[in-house]
PDB file of N, H, CA, C and O in Angstrom:
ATOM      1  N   UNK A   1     107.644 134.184 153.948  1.00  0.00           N
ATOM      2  CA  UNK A   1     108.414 135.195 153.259  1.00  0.00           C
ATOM      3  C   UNK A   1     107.956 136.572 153.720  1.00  0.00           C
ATOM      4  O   UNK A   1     106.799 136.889 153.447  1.00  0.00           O
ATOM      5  N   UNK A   2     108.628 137.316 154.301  1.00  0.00           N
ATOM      6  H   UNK A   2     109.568 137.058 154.523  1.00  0.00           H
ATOM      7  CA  UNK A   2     108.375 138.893 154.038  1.00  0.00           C
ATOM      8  C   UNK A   2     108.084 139.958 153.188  1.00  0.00           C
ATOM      9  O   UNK A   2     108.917 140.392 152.391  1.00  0.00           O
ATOM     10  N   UNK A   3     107.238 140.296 153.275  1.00  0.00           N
ATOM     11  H   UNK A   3     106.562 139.944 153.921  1.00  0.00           H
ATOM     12  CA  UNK A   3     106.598 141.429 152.755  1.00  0.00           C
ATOM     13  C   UNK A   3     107.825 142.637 152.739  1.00  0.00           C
ATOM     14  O   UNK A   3     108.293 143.025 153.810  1.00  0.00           O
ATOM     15  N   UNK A   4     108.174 143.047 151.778  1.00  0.00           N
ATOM     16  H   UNK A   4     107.793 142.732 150.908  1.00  0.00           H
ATOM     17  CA  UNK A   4     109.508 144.089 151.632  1.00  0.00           C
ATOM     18  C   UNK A   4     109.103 145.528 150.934  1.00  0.00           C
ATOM     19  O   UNK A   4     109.858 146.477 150.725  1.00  0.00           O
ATOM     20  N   UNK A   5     107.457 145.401 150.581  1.00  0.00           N
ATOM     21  H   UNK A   5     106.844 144.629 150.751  1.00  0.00           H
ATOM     22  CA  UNK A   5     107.013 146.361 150.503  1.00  0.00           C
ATOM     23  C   UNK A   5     106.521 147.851 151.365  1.00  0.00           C
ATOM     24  O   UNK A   5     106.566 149.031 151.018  1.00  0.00           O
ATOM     25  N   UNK A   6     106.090 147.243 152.511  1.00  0.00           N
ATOM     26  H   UNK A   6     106.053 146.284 152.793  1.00  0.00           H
ATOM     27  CA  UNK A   6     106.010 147.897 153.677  1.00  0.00           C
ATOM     28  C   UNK A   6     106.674 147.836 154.707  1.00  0.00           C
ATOM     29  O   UNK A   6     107.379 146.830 154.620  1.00  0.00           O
ATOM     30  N   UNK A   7     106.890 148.488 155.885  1.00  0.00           N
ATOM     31  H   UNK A   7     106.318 149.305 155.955  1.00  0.00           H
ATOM     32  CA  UNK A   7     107.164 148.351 157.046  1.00  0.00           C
ATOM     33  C   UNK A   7     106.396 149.306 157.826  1.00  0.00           C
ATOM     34  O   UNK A   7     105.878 150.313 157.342  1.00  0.00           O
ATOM     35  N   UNK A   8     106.330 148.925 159.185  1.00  0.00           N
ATOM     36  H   UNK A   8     106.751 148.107 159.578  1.00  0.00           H
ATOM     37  CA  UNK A   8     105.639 149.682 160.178  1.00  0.00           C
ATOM     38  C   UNK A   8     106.733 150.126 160.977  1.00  0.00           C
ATOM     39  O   UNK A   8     107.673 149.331 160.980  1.00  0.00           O
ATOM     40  N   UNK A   9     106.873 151.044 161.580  1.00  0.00           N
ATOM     41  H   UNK A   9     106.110 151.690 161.577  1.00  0.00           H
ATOM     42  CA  UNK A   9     108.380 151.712 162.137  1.00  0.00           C
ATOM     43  C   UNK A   9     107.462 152.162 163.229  1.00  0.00           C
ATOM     44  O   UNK A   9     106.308 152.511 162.979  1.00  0.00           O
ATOM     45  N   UNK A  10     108.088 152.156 164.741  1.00  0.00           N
ATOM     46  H   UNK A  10     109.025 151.873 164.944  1.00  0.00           H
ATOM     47  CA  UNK A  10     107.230 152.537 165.910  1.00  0.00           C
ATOM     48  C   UNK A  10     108.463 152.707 166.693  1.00  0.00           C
ATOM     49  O   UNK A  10     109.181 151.790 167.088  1.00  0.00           O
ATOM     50  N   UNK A  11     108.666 154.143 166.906  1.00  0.00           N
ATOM     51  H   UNK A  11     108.083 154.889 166.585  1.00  0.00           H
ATOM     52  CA  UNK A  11     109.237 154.688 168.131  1.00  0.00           C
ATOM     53  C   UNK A  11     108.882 155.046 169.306  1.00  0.00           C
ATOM     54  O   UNK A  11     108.177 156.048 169.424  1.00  0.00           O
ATOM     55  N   UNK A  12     109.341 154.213 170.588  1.00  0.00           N
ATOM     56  H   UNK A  12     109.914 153.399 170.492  1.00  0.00           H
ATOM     57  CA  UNK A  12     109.098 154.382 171.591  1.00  0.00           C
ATOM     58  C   UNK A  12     109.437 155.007 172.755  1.00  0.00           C
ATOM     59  O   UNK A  12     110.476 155.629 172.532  1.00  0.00           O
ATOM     60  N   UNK A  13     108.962 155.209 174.282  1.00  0.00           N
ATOM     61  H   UNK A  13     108.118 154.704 174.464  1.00  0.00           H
ATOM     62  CA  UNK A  13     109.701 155.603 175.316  1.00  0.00           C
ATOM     63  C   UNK A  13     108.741 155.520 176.412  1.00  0.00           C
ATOM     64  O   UNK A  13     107.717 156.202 176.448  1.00  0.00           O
ATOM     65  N   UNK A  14     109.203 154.386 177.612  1.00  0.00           N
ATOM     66  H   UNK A  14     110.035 153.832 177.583  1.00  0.00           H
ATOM     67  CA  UNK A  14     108.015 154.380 178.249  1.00  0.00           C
ATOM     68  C   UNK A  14     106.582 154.111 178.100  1.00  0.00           C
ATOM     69  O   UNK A  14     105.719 154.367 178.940  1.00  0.00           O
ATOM     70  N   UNK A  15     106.378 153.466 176.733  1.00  0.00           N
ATOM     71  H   UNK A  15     107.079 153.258 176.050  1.00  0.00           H
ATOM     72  CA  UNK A  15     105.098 153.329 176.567  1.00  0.00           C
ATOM     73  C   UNK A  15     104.924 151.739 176.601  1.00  0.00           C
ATOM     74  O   UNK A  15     104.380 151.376 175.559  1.00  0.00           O
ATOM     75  N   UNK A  16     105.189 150.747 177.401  1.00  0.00           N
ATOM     76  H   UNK A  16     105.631 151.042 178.248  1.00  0.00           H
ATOM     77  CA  UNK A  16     104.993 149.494 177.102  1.00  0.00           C
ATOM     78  C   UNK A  16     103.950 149.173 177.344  1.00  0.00           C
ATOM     79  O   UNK A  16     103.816 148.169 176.645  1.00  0.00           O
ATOM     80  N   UNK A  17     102.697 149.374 178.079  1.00  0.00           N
ATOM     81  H   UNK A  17     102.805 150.190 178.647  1.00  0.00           H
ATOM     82  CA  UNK A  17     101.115 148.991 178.139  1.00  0.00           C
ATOM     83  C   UNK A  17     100.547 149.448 176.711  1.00  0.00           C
ATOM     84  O   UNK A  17      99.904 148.632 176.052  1.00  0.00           O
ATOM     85  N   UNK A  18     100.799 150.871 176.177  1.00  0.00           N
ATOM     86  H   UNK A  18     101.322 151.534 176.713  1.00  0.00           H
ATOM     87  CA  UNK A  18     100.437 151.258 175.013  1.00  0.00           C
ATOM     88  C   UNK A  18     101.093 150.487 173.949  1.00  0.00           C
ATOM     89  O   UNK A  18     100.213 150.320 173.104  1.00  0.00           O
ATOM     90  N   UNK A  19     102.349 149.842 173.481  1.00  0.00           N
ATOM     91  H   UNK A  19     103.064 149.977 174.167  1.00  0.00           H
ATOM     92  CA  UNK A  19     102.794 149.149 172.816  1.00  0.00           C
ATOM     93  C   UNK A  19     102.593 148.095 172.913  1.00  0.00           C
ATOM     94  O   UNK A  19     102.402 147.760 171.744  1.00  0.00           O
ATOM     95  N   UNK A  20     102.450 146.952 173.708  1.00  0.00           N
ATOM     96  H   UNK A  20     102.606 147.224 174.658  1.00  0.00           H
ATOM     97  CA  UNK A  20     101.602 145.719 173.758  1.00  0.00           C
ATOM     98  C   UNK A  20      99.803 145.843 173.248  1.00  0.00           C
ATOM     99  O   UNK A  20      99.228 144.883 172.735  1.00  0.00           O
ATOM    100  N   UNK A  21      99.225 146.972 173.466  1.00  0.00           N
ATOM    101  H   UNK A  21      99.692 147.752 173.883  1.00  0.00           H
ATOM    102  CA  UNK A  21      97.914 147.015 173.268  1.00  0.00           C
ATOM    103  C   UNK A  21      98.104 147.028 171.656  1.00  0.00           C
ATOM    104  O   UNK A  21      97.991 146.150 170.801  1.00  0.00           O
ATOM    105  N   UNK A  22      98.432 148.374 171.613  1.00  0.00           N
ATOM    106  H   UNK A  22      98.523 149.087 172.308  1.00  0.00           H
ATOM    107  CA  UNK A  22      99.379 148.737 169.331  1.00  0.00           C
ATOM    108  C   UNK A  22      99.371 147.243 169.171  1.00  0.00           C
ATOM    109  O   UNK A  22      98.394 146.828 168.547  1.00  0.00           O
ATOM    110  N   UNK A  23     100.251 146.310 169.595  1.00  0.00           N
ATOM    111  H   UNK A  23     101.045 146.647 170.102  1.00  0.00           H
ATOM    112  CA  UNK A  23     100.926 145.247 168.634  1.00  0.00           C
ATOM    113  C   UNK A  23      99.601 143.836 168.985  1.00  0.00           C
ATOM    114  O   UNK A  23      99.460 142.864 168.243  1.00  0.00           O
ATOM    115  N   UNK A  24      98.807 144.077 170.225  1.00  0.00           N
ATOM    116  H   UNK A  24      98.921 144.866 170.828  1.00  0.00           H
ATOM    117  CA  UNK A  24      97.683 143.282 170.133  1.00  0.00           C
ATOM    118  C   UNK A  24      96.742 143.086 169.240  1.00  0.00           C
ATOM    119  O   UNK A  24      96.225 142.052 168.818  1.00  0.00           O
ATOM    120  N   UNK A  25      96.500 144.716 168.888  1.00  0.00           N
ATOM    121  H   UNK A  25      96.920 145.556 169.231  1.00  0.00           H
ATOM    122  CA  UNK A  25      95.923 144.970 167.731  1.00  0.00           C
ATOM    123  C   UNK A  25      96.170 144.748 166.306  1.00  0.00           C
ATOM    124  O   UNK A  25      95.510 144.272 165.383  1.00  0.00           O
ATOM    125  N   UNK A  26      97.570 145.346 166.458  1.00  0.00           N
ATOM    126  H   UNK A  26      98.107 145.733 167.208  1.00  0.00           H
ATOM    127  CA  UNK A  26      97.992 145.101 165.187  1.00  0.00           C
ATOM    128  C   UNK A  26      97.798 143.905 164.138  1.00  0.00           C
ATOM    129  O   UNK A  26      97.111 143.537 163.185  1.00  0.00           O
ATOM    130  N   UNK A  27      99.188 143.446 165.205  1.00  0.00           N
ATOM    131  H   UNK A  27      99.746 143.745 165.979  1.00  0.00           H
ATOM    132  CA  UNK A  27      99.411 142.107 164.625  1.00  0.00           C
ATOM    133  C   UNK A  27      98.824 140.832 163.866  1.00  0.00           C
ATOM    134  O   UNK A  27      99.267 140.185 162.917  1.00  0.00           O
ATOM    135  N   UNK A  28      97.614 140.703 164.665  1.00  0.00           N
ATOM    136  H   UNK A  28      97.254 141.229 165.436  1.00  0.00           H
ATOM    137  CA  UNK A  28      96.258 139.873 163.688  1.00  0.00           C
ATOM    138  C   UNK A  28      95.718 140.427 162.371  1.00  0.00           C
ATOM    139  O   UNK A  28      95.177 139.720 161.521  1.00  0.00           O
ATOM    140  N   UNK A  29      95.914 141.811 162.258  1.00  0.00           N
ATOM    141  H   UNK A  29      96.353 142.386 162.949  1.00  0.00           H
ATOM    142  CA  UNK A  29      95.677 142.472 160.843  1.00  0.00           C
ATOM    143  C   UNK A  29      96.017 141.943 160.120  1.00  0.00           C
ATOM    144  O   UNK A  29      95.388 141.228 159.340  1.00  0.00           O
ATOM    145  N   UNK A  30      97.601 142.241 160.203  1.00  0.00           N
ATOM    146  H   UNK A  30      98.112 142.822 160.837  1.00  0.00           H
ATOM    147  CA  UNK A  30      98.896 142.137 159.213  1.00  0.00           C
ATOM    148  C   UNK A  30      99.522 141.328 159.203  1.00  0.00           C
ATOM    149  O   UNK A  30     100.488 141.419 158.445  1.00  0.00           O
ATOM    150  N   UNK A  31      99.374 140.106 159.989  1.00  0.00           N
ATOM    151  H   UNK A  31      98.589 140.032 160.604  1.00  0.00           H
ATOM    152  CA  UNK A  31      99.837 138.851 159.792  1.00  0.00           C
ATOM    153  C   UNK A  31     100.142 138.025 158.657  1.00  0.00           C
ATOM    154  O   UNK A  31     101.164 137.379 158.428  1.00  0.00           O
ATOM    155  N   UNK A  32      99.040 138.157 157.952  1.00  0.00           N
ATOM    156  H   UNK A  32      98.209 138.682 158.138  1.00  0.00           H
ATOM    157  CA  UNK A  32      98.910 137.315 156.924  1.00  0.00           C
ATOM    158  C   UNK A  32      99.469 138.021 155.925  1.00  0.00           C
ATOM    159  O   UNK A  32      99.187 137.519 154.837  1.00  0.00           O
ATOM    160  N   UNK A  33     100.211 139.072 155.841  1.00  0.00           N
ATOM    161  H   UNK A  33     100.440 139.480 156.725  1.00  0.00           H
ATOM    162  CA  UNK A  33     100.858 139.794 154.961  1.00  0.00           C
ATOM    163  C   UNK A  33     102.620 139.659 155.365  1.00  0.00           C
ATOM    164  O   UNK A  33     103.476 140.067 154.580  1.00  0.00           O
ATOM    165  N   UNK A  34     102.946 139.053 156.646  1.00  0.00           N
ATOM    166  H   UNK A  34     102.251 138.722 157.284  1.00  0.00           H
ATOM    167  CA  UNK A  34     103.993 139.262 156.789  1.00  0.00           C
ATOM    168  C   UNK A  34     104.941 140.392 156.820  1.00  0.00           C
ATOM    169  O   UNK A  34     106.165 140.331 156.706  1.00  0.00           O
ATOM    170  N   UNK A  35     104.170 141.471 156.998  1.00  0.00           N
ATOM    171  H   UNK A  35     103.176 141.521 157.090  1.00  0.00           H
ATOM    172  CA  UNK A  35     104.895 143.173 157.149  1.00  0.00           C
ATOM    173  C   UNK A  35     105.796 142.948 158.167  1.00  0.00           C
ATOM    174  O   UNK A  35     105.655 142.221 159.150  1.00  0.00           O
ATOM    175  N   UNK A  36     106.803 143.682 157.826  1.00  0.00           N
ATOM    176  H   UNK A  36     106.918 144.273 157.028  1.00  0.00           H
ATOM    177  CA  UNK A  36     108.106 143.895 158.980  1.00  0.00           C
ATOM    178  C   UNK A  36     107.725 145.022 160.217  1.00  0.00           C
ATOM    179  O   UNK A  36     107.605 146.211 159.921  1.00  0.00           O
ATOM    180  N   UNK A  37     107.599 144.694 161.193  1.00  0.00           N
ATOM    181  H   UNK A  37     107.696 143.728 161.434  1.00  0.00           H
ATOM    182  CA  UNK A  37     107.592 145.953 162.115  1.00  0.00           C
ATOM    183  C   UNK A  37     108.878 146.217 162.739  1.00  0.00           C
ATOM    184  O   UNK A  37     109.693 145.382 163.132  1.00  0.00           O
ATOM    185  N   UNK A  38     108.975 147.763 162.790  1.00  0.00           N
ATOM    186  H   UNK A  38     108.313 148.442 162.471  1.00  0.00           H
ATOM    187  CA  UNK A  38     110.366 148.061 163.767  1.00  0.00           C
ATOM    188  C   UNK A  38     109.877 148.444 164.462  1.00  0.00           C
ATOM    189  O   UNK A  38     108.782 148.990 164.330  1.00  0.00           O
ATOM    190  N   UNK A  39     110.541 148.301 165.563  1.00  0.00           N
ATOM    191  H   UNK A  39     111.430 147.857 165.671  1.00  0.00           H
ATOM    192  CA  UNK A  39     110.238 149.211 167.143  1.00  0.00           C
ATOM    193  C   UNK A  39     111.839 149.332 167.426  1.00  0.00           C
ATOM    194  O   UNK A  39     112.764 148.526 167.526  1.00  0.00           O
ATOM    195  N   UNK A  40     111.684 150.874 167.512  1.00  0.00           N
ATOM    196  H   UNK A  40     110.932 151.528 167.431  1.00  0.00           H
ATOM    197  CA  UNK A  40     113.050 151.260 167.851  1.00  0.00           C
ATOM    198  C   UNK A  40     112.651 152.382 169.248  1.00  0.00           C
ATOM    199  O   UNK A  40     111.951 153.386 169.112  1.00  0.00           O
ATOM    200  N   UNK A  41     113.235 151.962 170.477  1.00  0.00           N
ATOM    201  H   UNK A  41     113.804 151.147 170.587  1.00  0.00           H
ATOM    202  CA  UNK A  41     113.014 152.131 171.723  1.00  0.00           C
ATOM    203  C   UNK A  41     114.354 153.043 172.135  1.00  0.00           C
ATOM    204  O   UNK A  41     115.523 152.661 172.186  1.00  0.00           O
ATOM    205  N   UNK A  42     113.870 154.228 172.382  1.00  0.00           N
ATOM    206  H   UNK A  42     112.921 154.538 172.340  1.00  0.00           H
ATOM    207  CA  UNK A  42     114.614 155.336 173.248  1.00  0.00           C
ATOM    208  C   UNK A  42     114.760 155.023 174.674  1.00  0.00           C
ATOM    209  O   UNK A  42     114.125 155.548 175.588  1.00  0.00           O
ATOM    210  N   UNK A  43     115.825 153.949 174.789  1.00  0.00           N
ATOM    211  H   UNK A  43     116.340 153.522 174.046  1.00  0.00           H
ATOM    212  CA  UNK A  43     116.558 153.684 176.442  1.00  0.00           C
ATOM    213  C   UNK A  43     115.550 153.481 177.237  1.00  0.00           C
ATOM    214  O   UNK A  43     116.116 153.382 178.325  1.00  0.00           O
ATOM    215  N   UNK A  44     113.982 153.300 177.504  1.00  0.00           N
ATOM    216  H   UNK A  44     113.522 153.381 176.620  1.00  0.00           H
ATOM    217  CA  UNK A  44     112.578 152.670 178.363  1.00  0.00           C
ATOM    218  C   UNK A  44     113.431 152.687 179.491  1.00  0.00           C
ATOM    219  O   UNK A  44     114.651 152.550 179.585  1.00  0.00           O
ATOM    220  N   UNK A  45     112.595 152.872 180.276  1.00  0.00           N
ATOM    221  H   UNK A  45     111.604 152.983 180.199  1.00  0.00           H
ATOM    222  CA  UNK A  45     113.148 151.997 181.956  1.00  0.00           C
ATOM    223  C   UNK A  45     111.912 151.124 182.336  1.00  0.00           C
ATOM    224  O   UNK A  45     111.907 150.300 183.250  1.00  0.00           O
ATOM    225  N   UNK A  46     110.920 151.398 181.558  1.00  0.00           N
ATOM    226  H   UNK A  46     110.923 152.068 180.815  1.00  0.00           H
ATOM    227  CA  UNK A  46     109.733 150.049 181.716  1.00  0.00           C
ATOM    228  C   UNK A  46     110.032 149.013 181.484  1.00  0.00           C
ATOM    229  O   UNK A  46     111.212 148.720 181.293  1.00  0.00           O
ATOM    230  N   UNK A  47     109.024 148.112 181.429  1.00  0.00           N
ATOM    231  H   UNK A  47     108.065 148.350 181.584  1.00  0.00           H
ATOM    232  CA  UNK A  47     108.746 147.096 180.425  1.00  0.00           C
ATOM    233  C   UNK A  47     108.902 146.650 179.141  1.00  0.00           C
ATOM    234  O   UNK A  47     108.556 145.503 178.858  1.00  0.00           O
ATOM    235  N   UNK A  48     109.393 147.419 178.283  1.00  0.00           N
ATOM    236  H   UNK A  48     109.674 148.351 178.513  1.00  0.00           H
ATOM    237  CA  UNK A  48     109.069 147.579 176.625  1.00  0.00           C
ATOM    238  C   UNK A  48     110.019 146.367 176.521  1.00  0.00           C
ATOM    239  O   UNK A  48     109.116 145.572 176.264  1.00  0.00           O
ATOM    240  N   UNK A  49     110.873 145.772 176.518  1.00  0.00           N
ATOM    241  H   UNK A  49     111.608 146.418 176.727  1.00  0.00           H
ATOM    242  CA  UNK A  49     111.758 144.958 176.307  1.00  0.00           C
ATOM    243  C   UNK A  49     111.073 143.963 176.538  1.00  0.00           C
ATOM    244  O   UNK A  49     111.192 143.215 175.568  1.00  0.00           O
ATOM    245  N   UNK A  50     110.323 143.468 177.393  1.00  0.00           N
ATOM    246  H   UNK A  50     110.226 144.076 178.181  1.00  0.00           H
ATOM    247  CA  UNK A  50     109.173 142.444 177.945  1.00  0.00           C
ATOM    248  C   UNK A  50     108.613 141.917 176.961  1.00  0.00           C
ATOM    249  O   UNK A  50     108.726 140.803 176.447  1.00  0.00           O
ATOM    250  N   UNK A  51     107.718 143.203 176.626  1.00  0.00           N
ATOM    251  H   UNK A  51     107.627 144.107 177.043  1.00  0.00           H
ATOM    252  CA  UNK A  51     106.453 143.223 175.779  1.00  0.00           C
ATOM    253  C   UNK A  51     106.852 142.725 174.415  1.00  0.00           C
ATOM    254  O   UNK A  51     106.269 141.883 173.732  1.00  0.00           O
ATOM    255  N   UNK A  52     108.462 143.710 174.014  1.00  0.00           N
ATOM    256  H   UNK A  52     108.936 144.394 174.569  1.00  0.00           H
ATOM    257  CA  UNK A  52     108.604 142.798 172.748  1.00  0.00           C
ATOM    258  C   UNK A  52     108.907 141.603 172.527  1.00  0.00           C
ATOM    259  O   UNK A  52     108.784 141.150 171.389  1.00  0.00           O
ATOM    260  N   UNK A  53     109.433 140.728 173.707  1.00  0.00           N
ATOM    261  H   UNK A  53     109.534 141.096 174.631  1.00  0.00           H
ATOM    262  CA  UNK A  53     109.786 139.904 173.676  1.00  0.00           C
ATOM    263  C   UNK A  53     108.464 139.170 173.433  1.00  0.00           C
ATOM    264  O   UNK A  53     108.042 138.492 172.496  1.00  0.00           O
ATOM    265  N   UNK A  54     108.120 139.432 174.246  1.00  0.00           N
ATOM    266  H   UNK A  54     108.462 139.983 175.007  1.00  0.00           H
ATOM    267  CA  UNK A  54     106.405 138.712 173.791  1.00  0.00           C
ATOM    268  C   UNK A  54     106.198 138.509 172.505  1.00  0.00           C
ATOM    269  O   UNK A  54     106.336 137.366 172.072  1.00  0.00           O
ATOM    270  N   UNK A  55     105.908 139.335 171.830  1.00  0.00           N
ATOM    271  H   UNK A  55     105.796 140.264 172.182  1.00  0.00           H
ATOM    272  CA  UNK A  55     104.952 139.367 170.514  1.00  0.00           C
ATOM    273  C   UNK A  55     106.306 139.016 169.439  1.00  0.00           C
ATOM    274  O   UNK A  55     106.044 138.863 168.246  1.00  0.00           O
ATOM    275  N   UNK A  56     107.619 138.909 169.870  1.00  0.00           N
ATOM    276  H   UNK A  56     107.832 139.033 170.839  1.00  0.00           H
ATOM    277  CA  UNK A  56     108.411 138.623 168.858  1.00  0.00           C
ATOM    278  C   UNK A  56     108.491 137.059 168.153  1.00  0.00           C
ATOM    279  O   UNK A  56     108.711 136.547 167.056  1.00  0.00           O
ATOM    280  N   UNK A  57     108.091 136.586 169.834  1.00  0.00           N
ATOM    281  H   UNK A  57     107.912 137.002 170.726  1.00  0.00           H
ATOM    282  CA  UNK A  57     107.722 134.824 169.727  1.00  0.00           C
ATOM    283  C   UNK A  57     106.299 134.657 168.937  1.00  0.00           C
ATOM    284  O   UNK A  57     105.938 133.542 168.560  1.00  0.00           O
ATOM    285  N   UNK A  58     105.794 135.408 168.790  1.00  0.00           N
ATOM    286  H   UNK A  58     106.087 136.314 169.097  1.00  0.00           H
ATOM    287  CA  UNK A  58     104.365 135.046 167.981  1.00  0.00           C
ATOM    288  C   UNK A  58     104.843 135.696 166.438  1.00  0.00           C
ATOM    289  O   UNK A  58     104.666 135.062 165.397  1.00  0.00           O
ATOM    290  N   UNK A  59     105.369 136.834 166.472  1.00  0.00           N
ATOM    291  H   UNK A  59     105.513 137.349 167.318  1.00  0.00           H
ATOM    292  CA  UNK A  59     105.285 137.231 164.821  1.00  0.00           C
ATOM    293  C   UNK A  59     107.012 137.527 164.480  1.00  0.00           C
ATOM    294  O   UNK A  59     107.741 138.491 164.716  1.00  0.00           O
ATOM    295  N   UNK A  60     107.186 136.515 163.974  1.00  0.00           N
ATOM    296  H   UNK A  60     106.594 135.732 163.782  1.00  0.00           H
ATOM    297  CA  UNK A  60     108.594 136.676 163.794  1.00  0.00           C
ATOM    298  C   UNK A  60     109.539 137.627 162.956  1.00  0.00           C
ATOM    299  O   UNK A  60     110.768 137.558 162.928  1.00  0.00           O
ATOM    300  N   UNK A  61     108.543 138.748 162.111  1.00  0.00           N
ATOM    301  H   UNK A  61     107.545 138.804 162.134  1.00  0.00           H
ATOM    302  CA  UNK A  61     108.915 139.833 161.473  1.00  0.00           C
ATOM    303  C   UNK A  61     108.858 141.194 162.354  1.00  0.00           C
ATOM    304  O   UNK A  61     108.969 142.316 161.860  1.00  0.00           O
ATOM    305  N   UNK A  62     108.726 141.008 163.306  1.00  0.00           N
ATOM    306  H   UNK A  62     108.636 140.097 163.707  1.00  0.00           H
ATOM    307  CA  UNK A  62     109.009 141.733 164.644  1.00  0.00           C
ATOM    308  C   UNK A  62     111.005 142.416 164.399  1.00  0.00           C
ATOM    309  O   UNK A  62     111.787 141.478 164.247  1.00  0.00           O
ATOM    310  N   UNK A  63     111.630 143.757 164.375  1.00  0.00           N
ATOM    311  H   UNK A  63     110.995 144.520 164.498  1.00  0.00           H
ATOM    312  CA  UNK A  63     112.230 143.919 164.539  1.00  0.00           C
ATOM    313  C   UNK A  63     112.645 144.569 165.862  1.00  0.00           C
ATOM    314  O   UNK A  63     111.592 145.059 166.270  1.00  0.00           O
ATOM    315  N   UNK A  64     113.275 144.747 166.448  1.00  0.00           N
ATOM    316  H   UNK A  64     114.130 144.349 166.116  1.00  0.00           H
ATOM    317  CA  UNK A  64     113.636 145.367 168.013  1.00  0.00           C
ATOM    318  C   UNK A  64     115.244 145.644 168.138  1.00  0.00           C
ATOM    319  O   UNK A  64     116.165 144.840 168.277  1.00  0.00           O
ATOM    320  N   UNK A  65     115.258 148.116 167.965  1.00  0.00           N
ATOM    321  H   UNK A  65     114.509 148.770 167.851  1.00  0.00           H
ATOM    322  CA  UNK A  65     116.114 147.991 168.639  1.00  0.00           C
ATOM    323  C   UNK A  65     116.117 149.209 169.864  1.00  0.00           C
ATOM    324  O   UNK A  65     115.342 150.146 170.060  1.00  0.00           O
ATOM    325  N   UNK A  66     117.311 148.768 170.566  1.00  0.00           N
ATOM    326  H   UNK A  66     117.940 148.008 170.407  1.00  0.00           H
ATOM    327  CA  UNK A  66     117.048 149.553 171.805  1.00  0.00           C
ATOM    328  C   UNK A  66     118.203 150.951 171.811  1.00  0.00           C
ATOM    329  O   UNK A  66     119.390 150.627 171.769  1.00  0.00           O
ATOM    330  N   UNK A  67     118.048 151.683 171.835  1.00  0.00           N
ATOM    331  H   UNK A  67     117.084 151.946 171.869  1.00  0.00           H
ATOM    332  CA  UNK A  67     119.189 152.759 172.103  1.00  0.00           C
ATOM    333  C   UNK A  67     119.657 153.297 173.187  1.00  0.00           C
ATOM    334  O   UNK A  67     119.070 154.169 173.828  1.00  0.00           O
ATOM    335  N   UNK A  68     121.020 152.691 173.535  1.00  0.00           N
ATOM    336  H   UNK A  68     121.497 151.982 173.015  1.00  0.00           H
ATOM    337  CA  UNK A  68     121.626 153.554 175.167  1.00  0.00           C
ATOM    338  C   UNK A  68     121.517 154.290 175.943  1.00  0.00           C
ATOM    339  O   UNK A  68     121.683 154.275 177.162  1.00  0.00           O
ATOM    340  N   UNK A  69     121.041 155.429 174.830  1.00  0.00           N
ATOM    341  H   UNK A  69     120.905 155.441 173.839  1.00  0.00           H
ATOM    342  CA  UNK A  69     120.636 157.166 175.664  1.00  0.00           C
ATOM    343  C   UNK A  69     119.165 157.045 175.382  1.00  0.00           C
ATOM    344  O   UNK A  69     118.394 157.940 175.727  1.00  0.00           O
TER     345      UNK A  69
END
């Protein structure tokens, strides 16, 4: 069940080494609480799409969105 008390909201751009490290960290914290994270991504031309994909398969309260511009 989700935690609907909190959320973690993380806006990005270009930062996908720094956002995989954030959610390496994170994630083992707050796990056991089930907190929702958003990551809402300003159009990347990196990796970031990668990375979330990654950690979305491990913590399934992972939200991800991406914006055009």
């Amino acid at each position: 069940m989700q935690n609907n008390l909190v959320s973690i909201l993380i806006p990005t751009y270009n930062r996908a080494d720094f956002l995989d490290y954030s959610l390496g960290i994170h994630i083992p914290m707050i796990e056991k609480y089930n907190i929702q994270i958003m990551i809402f991504d300003n159009a990347s031309t990196d990796n970031t799409q990668e990375v979330v994909k990654k950690w979305a398969h491990r913590y399934p309260h992972l939200i991800y969105h991406r914006h055009n511009e």
